[in-house]
N, C-alpha and C positions, 0 to 999 in steps of 0.2 A: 503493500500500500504506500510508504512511503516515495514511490514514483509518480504515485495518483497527486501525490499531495505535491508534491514539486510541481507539476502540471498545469496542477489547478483542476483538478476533477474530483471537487468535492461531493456530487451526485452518485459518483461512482464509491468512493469511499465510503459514502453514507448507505449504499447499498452493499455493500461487503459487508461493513459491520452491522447491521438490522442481520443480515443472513447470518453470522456469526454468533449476537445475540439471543436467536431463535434455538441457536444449537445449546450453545453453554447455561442459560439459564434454564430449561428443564433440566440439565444433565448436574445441578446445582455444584455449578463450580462459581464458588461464589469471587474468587480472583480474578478468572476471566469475565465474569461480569461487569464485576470494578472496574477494568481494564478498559473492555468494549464497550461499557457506557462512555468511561471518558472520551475515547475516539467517535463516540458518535458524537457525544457533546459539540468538538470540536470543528465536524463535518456541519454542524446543524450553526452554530456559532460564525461560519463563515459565509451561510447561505441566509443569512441575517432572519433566521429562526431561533429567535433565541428564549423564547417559552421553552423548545424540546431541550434547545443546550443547559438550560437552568436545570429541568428535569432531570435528565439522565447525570448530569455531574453532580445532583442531590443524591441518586441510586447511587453512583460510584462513589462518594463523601460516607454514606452509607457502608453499605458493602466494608468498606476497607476499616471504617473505624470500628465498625460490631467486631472484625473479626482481628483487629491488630495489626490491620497489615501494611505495607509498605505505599506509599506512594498518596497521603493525605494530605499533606504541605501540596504539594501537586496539585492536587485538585482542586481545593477551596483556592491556590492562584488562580487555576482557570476559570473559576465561577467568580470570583473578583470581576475577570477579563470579561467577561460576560456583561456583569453588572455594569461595568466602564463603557460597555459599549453600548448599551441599552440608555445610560443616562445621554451619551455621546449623542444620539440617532436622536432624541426627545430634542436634545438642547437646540439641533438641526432644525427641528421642527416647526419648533416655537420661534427659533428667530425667521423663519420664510414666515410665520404665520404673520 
């Protein structure tokens, strides 16, 4: 994936990981959950949906702190990045308004 992402094909990366996600979360591996939420976070966060990127990097925020795991500084920065960029788009808004 990370050649998707060099690219610029975040449709396709967002569609890798939903496929991805389908498989690991029944198969309850709850790391690659964490994991593959934040990657979709970040496919969803570029395609200026950023409701699902808030979502799915709350499941991986989740995910990782219930169970101890690695990578939680991580993600609460990318949901920072999120927040920064949702007030960014508003501030946009308002001043055309």
């Amino acid at each position: 994936w990370p050649g998707l992402f060099v690219q610029g094909y975040m449709d396709d990366i967002r569609d890798l990981h939903l496929l991805a996600m389908s498989k690991v979360e029944p198969a309850g591996h709850r790391y690659a959950v964490a994991i593959t939420a934040n990657y979709l976070a970040s496919a969803y966060a570029r395609g200026a949906e950023l409701e699902k990127a808030e979502r799915y990097l709350s499941l991986s925020i989740s995910k990782l702190t219930e169970d101890g795991l690695p990578g939680v500084a991580r993600a609460y920065l990318n949901l920072a990045t999120v927040y920064q960029k949702a007030l960014t788009m508003d501030f946009l808004i308002l001043k055309q308004e």
